[in-house]
MARZA-757376 format. One line per 3 residues: number of its first residue (from 0); their letters; for each residue x, y, z of N, C-alpha, C. Coordinates in steps of 0.2 Angstrom, whole numbers, always signed. Layout:
<recs>
NUM = A = X:Y:Z:X:Y:Z:X:Y:Z  ...
</recs>
This chain:
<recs>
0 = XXX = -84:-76:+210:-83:-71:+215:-89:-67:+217  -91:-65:+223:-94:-63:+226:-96:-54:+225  -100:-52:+225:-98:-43:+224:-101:-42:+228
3 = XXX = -96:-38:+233:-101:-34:+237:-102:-29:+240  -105:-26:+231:-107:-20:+233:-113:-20:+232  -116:-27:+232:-122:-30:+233:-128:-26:+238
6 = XXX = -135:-20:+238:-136:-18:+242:-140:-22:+246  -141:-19:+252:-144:-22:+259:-150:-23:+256  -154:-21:+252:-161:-19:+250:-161:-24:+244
9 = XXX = -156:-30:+242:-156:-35:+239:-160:-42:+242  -156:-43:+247:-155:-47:+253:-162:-47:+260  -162:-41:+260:-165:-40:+266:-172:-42:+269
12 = XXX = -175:-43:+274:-183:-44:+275:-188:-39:+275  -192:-37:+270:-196:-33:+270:-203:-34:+274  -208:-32:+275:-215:-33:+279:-212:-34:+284
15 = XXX = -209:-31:+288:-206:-32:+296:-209:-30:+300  -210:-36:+307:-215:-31:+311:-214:-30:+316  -216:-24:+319:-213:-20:+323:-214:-18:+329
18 = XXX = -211:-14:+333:-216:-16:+341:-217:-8:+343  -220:-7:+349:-220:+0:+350:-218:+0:+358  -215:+7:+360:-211:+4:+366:-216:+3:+374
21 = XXX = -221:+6:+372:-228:+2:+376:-229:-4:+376  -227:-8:+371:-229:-15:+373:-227:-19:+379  -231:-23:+381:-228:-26:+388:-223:-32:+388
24 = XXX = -221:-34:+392:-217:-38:+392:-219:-47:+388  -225:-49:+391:-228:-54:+386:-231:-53:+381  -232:-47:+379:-234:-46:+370:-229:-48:+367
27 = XXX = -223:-46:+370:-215:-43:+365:-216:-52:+364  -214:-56:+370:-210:-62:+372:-216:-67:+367  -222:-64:+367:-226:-70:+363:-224:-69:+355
30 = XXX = -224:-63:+353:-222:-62:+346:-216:-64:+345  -211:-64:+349:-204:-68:+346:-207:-76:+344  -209:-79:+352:-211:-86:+352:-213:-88:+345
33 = XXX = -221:-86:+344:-224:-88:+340:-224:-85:+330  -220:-79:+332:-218:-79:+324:-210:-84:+322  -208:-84:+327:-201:-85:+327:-196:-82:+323
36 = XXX = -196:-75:+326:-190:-68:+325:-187:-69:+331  -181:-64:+331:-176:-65:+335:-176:-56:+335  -177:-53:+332:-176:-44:+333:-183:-43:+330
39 = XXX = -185:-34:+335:-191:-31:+331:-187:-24:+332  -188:-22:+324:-188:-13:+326:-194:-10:+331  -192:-5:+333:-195:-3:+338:-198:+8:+337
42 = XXX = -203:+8:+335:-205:+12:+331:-209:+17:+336  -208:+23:+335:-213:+29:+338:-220:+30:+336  -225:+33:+338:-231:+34:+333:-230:+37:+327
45 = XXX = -228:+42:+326:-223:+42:+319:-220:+37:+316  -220:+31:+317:-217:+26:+314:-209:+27:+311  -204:+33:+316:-197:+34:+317:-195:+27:+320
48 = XXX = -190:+24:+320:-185:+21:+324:-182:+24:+328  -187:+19:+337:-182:+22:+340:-178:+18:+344  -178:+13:+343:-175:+7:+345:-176:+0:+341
51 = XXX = -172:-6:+348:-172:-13:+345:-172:-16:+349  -178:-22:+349:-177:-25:+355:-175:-33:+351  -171:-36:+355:-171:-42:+352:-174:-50:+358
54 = XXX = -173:-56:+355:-175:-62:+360:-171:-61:+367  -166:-62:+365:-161:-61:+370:-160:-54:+376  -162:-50:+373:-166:-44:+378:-170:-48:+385
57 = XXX = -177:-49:+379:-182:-52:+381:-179:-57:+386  -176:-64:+385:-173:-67:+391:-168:-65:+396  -166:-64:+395:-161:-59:+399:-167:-52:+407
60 = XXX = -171:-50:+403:-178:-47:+405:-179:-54:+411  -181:-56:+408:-185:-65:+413:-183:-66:+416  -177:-67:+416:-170:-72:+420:-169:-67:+427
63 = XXX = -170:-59:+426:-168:-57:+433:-174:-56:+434  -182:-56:+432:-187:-57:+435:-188:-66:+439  -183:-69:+435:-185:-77:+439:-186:-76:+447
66 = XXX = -183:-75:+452:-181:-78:+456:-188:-72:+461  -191:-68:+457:-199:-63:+461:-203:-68:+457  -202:-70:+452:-209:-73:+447:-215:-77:+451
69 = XXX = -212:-82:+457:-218:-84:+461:-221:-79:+464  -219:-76:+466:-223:-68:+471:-224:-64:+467  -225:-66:+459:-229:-60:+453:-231:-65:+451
72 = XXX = -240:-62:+448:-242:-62:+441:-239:-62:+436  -241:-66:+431:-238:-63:+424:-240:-55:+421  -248:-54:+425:-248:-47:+423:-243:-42:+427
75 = XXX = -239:-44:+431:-237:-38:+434:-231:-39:+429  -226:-44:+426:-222:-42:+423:-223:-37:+416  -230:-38:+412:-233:-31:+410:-235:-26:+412
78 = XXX = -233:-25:+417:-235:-19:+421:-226:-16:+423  -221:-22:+425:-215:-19:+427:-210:-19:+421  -212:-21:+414:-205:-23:+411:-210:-22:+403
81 = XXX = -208:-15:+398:-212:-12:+394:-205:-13:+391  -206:-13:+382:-203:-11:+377:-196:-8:+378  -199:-2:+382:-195:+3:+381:-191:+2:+389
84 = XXX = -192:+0:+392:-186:-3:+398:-181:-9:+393  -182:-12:+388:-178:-18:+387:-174:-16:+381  -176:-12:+377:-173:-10:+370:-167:-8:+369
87 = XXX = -161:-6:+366:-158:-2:+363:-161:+1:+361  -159:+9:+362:-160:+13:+360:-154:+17:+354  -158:+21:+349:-155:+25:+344:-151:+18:+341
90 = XXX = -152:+15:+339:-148:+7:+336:-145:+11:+328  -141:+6:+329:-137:+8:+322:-141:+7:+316  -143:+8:+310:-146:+8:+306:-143:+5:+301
93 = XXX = -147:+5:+295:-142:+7:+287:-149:+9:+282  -147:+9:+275:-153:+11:+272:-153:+6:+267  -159:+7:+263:-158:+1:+259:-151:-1:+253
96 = XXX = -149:+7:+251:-144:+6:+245:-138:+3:+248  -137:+4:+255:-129:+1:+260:-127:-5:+256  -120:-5:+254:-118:-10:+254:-119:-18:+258
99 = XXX = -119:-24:+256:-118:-29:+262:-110:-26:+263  -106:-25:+261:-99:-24:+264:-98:-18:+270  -103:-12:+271:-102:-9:+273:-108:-11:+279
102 = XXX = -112:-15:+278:-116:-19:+283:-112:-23:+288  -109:-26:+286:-105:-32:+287:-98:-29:+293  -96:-22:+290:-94:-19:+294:-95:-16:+302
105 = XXX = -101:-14:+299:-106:-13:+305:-108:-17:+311  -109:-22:+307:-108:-28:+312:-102:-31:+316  -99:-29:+314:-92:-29:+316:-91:-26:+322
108 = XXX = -90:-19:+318:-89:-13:+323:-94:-15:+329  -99:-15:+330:-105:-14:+333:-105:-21:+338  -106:-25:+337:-105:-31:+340:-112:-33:+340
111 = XXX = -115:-32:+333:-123:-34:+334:-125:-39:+328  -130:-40:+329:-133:-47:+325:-138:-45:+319  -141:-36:+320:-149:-35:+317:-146:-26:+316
114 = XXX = -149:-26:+310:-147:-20:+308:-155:-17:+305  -160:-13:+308:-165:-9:+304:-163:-6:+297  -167:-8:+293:-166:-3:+284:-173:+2:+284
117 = XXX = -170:+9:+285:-173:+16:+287:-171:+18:+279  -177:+20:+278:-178:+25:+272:-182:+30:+276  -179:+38:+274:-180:+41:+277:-180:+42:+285
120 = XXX = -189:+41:+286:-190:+40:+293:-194:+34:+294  -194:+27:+289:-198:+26:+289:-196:+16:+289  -194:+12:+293:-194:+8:+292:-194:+1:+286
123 = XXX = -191:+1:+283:-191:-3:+278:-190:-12:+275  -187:-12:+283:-184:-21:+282:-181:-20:+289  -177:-25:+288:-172:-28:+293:-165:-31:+289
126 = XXX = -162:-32:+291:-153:-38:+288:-151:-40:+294  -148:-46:+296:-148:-49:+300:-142:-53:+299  -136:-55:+303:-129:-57:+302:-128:-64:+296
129 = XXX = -135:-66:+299:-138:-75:+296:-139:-73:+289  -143:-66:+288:-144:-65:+282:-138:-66:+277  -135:-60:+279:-126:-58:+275:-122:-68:+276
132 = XXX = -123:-73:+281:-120:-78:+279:-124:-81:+276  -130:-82:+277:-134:-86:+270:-132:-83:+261  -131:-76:+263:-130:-74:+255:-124:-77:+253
135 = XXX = -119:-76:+256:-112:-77:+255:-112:-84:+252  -114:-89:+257:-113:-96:+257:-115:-98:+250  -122:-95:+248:-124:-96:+242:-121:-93:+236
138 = X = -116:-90:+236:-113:-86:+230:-109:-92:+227
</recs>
């Protein structure tokens, strides 16, 4: 049988990396590509969480730039499409001690895939929907 009052901070990805809402549009779209993440939390100079942006942001982002993208630079889509135009903002959080059960909820309720782990103010990890099914699977 499974417990799961198993916390987030069992499971979760620590070293996360993170983006700032200054970034441009092909910083963000390279660091997906070539780390191969799906979600970055999105951090203040204080390193608070103020958002999330994920791949799917990002393309979605592209897709309504396609049809100007011959009559633009790549650099102008850095110049027109930053961090902080494509993120969710204030995203739902948890901390490390959350239960998966009450992640899992989250998920739920929320209709999302990536969940920031905030200690204090400070960034700690990620959990991610795949997370919570890989744990599971393996019980």
């Amino acid at each position: 049988m499974t417990d799961i009052s198993t916390a987030v901070a069992d499971i979760m990805t620590r070293n996360v990396l993170l983006a700032k809402p200054t970034y441009g549009f092909t910083e963000v779209a390279r660091l997906f590509s070539e780390v191969g993440i799906h979600h970055l939390p999105v951090v203040d100079d204080e390193q608070r969480l103020v958002g999330i942006i994920s791949a799917n942001d990002v393309m979605k982002a592209y897709s309504r730039q396609l049809s100007d993208l011959s009559a633009k630079r790549v650099e102008q889509l850095d110049e027109d499409l930053k961090v902080a135009d494509l993120m969710t903002s204030n995203p739902v959080y948890v901390s490390p001690a959350t239960s998966l059960h009450k992640a899992a909820e989250l998920f739920t309720k929320h209709g999302i895939q990536c969940l920031p782990v905030v200690e204090g103010i400070t960034v700690k990890g990620i959990i991610t929907s795949r997370d919570l099914v890989r744990f599971f699977s393996e019980q």
